[in-house]
C-alpha beads as a LAMMPS data file, in Angstrom:
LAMMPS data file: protein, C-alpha beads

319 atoms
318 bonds

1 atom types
1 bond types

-500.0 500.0 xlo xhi
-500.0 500.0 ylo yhi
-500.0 500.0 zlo zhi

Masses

1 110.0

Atoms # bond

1 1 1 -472.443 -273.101 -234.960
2 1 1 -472.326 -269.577 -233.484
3 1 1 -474.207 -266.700 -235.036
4 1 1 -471.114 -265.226 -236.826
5 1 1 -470.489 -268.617 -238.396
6 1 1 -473.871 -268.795 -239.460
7 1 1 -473.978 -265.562 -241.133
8 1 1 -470.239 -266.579 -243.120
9 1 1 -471.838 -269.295 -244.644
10 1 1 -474.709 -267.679 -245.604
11 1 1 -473.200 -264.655 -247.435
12 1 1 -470.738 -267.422 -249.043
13 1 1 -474.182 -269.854 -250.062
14 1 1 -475.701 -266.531 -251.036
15 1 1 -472.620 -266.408 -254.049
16 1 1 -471.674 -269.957 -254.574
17 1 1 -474.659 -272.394 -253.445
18 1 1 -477.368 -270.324 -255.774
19 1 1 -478.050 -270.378 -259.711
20 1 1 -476.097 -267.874 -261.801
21 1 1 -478.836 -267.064 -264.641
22 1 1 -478.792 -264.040 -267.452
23 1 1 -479.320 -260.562 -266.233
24 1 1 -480.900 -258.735 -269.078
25 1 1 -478.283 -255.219 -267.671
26 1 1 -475.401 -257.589 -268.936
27 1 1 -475.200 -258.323 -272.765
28 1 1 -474.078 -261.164 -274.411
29 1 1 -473.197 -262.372 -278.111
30 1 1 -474.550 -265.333 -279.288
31 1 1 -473.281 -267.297 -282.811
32 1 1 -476.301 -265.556 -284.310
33 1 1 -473.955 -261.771 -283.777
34 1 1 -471.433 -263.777 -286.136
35 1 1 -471.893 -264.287 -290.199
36 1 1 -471.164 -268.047 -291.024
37 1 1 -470.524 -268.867 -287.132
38 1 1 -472.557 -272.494 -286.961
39 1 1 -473.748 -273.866 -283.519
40 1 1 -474.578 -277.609 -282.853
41 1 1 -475.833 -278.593 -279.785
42 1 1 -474.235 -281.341 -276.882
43 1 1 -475.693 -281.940 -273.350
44 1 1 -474.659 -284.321 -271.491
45 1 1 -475.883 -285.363 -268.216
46 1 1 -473.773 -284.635 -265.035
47 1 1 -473.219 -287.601 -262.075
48 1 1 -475.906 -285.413 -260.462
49 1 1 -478.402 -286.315 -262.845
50 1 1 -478.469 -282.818 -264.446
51 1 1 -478.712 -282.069 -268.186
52 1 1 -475.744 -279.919 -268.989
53 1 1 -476.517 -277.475 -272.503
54 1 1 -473.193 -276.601 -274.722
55 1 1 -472.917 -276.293 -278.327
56 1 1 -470.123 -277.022 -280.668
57 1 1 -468.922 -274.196 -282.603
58 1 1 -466.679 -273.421 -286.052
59 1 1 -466.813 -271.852 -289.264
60 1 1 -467.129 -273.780 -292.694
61 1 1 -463.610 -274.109 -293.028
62 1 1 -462.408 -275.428 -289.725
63 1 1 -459.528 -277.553 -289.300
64 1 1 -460.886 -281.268 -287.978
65 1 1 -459.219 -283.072 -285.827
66 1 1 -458.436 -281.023 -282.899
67 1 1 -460.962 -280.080 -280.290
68 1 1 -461.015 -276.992 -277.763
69 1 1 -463.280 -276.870 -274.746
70 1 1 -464.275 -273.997 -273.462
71 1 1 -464.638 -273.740 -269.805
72 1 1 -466.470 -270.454 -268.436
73 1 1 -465.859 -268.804 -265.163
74 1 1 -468.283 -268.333 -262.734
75 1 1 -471.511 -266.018 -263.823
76 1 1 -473.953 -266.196 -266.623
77 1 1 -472.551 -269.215 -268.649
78 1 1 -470.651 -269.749 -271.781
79 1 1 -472.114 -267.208 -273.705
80 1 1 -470.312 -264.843 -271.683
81 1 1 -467.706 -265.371 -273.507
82 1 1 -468.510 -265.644 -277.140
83 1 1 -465.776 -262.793 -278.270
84 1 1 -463.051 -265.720 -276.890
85 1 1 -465.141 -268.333 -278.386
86 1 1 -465.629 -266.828 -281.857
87 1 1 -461.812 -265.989 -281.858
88 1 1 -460.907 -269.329 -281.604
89 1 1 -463.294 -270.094 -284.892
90 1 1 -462.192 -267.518 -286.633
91 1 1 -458.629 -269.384 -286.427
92 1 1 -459.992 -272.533 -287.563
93 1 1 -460.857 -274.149 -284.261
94 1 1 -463.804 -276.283 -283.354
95 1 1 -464.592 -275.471 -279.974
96 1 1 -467.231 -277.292 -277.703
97 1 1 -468.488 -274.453 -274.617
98 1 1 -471.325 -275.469 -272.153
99 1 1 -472.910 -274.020 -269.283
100 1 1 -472.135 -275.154 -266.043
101 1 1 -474.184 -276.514 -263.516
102 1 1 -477.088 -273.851 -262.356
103 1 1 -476.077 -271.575 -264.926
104 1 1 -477.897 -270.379 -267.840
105 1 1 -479.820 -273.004 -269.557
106 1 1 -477.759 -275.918 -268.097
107 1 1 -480.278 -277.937 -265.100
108 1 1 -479.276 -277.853 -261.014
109 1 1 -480.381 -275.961 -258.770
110 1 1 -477.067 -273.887 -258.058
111 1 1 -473.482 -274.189 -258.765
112 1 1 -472.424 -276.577 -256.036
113 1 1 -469.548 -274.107 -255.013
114 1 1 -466.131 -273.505 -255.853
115 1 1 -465.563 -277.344 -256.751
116 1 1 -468.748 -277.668 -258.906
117 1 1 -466.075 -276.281 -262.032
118 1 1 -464.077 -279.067 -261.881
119 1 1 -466.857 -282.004 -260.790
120 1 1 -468.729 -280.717 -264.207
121 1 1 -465.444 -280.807 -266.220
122 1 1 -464.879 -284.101 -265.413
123 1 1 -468.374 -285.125 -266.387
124 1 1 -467.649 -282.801 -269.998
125 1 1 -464.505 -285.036 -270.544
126 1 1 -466.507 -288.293 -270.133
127 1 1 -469.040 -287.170 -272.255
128 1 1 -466.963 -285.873 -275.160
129 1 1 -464.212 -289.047 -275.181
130 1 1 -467.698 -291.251 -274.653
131 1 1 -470.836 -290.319 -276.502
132 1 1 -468.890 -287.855 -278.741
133 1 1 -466.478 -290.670 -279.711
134 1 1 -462.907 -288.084 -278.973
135 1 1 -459.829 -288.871 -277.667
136 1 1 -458.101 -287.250 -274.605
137 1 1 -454.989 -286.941 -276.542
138 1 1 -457.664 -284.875 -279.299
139 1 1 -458.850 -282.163 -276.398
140 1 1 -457.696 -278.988 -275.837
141 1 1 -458.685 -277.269 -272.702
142 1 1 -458.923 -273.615 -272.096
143 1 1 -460.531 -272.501 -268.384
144 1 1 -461.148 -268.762 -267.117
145 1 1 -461.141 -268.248 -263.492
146 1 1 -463.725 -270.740 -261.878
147 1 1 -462.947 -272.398 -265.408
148 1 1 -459.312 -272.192 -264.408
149 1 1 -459.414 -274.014 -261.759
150 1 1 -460.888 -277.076 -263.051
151 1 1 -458.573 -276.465 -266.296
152 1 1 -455.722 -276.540 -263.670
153 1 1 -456.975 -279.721 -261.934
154 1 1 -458.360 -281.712 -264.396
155 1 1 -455.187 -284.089 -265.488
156 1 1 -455.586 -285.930 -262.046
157 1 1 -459.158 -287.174 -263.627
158 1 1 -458.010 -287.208 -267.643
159 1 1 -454.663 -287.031 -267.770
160 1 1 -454.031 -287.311 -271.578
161 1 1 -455.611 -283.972 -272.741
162 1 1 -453.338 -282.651 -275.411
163 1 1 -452.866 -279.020 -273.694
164 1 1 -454.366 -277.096 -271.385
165 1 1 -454.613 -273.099 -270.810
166 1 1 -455.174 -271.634 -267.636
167 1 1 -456.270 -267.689 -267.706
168 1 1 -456.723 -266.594 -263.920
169 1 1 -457.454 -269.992 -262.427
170 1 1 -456.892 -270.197 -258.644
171 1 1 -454.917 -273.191 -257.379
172 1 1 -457.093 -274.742 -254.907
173 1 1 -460.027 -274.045 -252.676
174 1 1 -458.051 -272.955 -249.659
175 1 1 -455.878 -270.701 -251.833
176 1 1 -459.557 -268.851 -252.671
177 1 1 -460.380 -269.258 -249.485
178 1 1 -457.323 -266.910 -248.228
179 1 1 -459.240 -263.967 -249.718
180 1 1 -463.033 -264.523 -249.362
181 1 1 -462.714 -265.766 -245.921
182 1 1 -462.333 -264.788 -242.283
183 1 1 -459.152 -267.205 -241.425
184 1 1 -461.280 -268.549 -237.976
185 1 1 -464.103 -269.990 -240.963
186 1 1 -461.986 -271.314 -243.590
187 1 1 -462.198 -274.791 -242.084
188 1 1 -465.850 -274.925 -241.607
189 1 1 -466.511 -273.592 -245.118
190 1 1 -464.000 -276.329 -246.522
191 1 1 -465.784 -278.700 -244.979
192 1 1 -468.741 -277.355 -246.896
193 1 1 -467.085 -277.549 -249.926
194 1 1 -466.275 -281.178 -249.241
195 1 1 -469.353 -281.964 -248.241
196 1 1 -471.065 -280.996 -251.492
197 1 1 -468.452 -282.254 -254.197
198 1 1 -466.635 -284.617 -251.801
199 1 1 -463.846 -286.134 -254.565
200 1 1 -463.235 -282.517 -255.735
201 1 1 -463.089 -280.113 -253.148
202 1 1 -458.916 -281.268 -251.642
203 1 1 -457.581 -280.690 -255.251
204 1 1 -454.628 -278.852 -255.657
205 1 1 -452.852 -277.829 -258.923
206 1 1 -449.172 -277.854 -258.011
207 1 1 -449.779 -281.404 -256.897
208 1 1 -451.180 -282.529 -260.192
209 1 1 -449.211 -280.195 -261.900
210 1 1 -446.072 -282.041 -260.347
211 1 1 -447.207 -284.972 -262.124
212 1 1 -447.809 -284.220 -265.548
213 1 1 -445.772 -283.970 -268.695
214 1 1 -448.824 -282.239 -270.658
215 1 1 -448.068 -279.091 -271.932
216 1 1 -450.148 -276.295 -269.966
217 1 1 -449.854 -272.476 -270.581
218 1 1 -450.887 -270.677 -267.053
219 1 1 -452.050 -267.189 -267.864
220 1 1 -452.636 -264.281 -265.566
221 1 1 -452.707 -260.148 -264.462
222 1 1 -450.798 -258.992 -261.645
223 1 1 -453.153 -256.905 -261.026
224 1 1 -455.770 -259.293 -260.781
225 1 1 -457.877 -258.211 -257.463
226 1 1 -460.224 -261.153 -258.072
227 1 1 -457.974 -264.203 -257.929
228 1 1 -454.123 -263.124 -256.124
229 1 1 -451.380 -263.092 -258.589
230 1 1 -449.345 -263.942 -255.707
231 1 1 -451.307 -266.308 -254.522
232 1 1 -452.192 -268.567 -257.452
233 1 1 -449.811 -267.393 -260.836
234 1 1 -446.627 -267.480 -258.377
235 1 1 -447.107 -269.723 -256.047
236 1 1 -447.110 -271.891 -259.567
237 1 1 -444.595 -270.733 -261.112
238 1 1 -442.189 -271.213 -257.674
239 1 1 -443.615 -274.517 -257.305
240 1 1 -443.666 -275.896 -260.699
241 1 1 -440.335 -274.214 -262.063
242 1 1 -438.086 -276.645 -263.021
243 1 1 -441.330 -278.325 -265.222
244 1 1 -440.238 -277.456 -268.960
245 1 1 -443.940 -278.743 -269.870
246 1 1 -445.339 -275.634 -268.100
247 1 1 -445.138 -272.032 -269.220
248 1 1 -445.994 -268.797 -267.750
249 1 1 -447.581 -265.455 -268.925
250 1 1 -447.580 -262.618 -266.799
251 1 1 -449.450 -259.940 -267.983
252 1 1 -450.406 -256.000 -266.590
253 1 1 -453.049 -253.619 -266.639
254 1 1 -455.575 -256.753 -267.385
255 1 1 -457.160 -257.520 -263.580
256 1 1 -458.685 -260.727 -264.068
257 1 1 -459.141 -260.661 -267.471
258 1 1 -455.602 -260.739 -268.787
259 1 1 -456.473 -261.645 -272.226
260 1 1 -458.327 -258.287 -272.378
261 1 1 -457.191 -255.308 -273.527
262 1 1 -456.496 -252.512 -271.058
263 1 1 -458.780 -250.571 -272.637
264 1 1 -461.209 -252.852 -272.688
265 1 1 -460.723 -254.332 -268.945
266 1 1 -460.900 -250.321 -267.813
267 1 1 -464.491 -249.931 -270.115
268 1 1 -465.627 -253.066 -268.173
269 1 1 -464.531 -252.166 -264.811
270 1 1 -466.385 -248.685 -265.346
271 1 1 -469.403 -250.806 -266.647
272 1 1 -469.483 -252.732 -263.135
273 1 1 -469.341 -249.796 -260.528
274 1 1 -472.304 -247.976 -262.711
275 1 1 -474.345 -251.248 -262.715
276 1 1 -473.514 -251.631 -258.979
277 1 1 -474.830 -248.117 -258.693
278 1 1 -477.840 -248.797 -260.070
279 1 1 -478.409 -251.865 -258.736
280 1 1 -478.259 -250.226 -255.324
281 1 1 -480.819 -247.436 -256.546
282 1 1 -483.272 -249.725 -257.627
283 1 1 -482.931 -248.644 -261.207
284 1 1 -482.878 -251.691 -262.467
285 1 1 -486.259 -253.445 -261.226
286 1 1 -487.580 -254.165 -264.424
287 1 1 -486.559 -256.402 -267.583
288 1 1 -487.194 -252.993 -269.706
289 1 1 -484.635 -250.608 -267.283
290 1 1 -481.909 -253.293 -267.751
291 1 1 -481.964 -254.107 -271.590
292 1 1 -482.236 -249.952 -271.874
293 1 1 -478.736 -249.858 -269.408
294 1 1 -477.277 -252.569 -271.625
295 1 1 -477.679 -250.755 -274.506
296 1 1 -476.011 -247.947 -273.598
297 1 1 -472.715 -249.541 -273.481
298 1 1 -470.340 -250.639 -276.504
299 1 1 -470.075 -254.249 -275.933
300 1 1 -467.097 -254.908 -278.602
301 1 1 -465.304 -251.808 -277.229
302 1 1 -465.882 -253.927 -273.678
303 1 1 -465.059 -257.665 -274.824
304 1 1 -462.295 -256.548 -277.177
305 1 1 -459.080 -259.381 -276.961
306 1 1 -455.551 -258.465 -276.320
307 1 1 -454.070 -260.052 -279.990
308 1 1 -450.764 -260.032 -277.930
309 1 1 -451.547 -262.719 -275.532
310 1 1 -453.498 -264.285 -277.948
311 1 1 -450.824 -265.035 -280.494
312 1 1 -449.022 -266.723 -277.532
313 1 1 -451.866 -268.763 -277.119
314 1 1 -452.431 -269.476 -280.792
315 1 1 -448.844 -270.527 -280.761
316 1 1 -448.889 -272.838 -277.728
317 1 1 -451.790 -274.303 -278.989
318 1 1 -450.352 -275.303 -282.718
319 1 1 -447.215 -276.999 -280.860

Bonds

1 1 1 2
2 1 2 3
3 1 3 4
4 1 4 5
5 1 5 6
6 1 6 7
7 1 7 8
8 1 8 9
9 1 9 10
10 1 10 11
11 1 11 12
12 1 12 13
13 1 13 14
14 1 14 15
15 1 15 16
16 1 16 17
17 1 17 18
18 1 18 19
19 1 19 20
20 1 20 21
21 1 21 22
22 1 22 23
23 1 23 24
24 1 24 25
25 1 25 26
26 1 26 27
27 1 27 28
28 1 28 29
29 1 29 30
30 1 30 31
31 1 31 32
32 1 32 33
33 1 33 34
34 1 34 35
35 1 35 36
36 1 36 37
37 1 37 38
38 1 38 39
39 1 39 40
40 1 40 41
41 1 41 42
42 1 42 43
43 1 43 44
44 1 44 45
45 1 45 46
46 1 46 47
47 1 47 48
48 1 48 49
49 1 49 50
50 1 50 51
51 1 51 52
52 1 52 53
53 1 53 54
54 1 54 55
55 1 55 56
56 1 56 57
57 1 57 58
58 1 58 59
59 1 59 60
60 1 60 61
61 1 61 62
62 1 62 63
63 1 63 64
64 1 64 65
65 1 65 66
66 1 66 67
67 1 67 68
68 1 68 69
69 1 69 70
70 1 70 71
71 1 71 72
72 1 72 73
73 1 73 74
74 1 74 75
75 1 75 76
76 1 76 77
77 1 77 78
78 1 78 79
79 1 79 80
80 1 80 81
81 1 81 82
82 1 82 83
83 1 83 84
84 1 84 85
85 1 85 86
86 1 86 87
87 1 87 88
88 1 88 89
89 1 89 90
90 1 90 91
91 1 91 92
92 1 92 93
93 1 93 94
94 1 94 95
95 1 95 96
96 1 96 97
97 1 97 98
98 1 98 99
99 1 99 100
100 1 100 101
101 1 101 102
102 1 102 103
103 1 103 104
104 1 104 105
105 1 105 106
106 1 106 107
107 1 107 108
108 1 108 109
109 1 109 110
110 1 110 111
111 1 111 112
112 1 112 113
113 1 113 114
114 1 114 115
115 1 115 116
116 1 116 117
117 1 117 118
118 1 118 119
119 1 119 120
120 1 120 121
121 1 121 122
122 1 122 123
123 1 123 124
124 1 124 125
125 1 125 126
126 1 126 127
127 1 127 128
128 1 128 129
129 1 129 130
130 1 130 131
131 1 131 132
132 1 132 133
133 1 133 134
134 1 134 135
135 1 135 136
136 1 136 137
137 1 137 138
138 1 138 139
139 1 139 140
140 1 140 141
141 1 141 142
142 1 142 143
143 1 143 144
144 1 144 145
145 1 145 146
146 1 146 147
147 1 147 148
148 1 148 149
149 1 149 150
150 1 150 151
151 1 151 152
152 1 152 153
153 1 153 154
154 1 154 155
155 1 155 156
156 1 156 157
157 1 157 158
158 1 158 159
159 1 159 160
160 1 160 161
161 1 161 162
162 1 162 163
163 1 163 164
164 1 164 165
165 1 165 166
166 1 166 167
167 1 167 168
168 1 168 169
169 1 169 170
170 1 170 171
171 1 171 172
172 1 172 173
173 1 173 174
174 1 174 175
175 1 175 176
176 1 176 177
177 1 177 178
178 1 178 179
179 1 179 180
180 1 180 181
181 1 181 182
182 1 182 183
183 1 183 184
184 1 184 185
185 1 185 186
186 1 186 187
187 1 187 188
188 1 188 189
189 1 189 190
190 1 190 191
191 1 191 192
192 1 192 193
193 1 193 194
194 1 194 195
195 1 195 196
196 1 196 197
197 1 197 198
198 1 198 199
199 1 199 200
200 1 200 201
201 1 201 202
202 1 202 203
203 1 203 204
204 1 204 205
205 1 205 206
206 1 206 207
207 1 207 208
208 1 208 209
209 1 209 210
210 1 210 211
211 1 211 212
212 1 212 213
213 1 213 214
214 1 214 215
215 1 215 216
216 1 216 217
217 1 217 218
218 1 218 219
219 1 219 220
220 1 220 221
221 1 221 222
222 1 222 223
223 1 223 224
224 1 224 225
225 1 225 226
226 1 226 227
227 1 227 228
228 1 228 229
229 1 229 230
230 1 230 231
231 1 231 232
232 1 232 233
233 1 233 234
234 1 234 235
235 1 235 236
236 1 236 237
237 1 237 238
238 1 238 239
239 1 239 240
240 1 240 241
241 1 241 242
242 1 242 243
243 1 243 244
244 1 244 245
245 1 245 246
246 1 246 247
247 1 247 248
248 1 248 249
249 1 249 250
250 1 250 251
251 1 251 252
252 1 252 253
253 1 253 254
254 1 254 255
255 1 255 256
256 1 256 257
257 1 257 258
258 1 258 259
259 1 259 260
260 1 260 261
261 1 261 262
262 1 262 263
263 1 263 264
264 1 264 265
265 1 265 266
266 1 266 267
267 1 267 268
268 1 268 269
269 1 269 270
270 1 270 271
271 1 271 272
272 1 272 273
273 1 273 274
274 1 274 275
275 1 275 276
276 1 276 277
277 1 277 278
278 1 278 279
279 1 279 280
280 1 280 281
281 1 281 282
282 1 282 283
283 1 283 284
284 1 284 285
285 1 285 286
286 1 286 287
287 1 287 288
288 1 288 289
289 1 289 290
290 1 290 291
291 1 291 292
292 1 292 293
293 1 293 294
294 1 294 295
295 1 295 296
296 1 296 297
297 1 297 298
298 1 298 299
299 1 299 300
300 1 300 301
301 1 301 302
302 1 302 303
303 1 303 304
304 1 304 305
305 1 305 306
306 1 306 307
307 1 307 308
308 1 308 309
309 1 309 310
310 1 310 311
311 1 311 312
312 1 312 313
313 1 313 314
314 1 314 315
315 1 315 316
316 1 316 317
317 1 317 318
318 1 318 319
């Protein structure tokens, strides 16, 4: 391996082969931010051996029966997403939400790379229709992102999940790979990927997309500069077209957050090149400088949820 190919992979280990724990400059809710929100905890243990930390969440009054997991994107964990999660509550869903491998309070020692979504997933699944005592045909699935992915994937493994939803989910490691990487080090970084999650890392969603009669909802921005709307949302909907199972939101104005308001996606964006800023000023050194720059930020004003897409989710969902 020449020196350029050694630096490649180690800027793309540096992201996606380390542990993605809290940063005190980024808030996040927790069910304790919501009156009557309850939280009961479910680990399971991944085919690594790892002890994976989610909760089950609902109001009082949920509706029983039905089942929505929650699968994060790549970062901090679930609890990024607690403004999604609580929504769902609020409109009488149960939803189970862990944190993924290396992240946040789950065990391993990083995220075993762009496939590690989908390897965990599959592990959630078992758990859920095992020790939990579901059914497939009970789950919903919604996936953000590196949750979209494995949302998008997942029917090759369990392929009697009641619905899926896929916000901004890329369709395959190579697809990713055609806007992280150099074209002359896609293959060797594949080969990475296979090496570390070798049953995971060749999946592709139009090929188990072809093969499905589950009803999915694919979701994305096309201004998305994080995962291609061309790429991934298109490249679907070409494919998959003449699959009446399968629909397809396109959004605007959203980037990779397309169930964000505009507003909301532009406050966060904002948020991101300050914290870059003083990341790169070393303002942020200390656990007291980055719980004072979280705080100066309105964190509803930042999470709030396009209602819009939502009802179209609310209504795919009650189908």
């Amino acid at each position: 391996m020449g020196f350029i190919s050694k630096q490649i992979e180690k800027v793309y280990k540096s992201v996606l082969f380390r542990r993605h724990d809290p940063d005190e400059s980024i808030f996040c809710f927790s069910h304790n931010d919501y009156d009557g929100l309850m939280a009961e905890e479910f680990s399971f243990v991944s085919k690594r051996g790892h002890h994976l930390k989610g909760n089950f969440y609902c109001y009082p009054d949920f509706t029983p029966g039905r089942l929505i997991v929650f699968e994060h994107g790549m970062g901090n964990g679930h609890n990024s997403y607690f403004a999604e999660i609580e929504l769902l509550c609020r409109n009488g869903y149960l939803v189970y939400s862990y944190d993924h491998t290396g992240c946040n309070n789950s065990e391993g020692e990083h995220i075993h790379g762009l496939s590690g979504s989908l390897s965990d997933l599959d592990d959630c699944i078992s758990a859920l229709t095992g020790k939990a005592g579901y059914t497939e045909e009970q789950i919903s699935l919604i996936g953000h992102s590196w949750g979209g992915f494995s949302s998008l994937n997942i029917l090759k493994l369990h392929p009697n999940l009641h619905s899926i939803v896929a916000m901004s989910g890329f369709v395959s490691i190579p697809t990713m790979h055609q806007q992280l990487v150099p074209k002359p080090f896609r293959n060797q970084l594949l080969d990475l990927e296979r090496r570390t999650n070798p049953s995971f890392a060749d999946s592709n969603a139009i090929q188990v997309l072809s093969n499905t009669d589950r009803p999915l909802l694919i979701v994305h921005s096309t201004d998305d500069a994080t995962v291609s709307h061309k790429l991934n949302f298109v490249a679907l909907q070409n494919a998959l077209k003449d699959k009446s199972n399968i629909l397809f939101l396109s959004v605007s104005g959203s980037g990779h957050s397309p169930h964000y308001t505009a507003d909301a996606f532009a406050y966060k964006e904002s948020f991101f090149r300050q914290l870059k800023w003083y990341r790169r000023k070393g303002k942020l050194k200390t656990k007291e400088q980055r719980i004072a720059f979280a705080s100066r930020y309105d964190w509803h004003k930042m999470t709030a949820q396009d209602m819009n897409v939502w009802n179209r989710i609310f209504d795919f969902l009650r189908k």
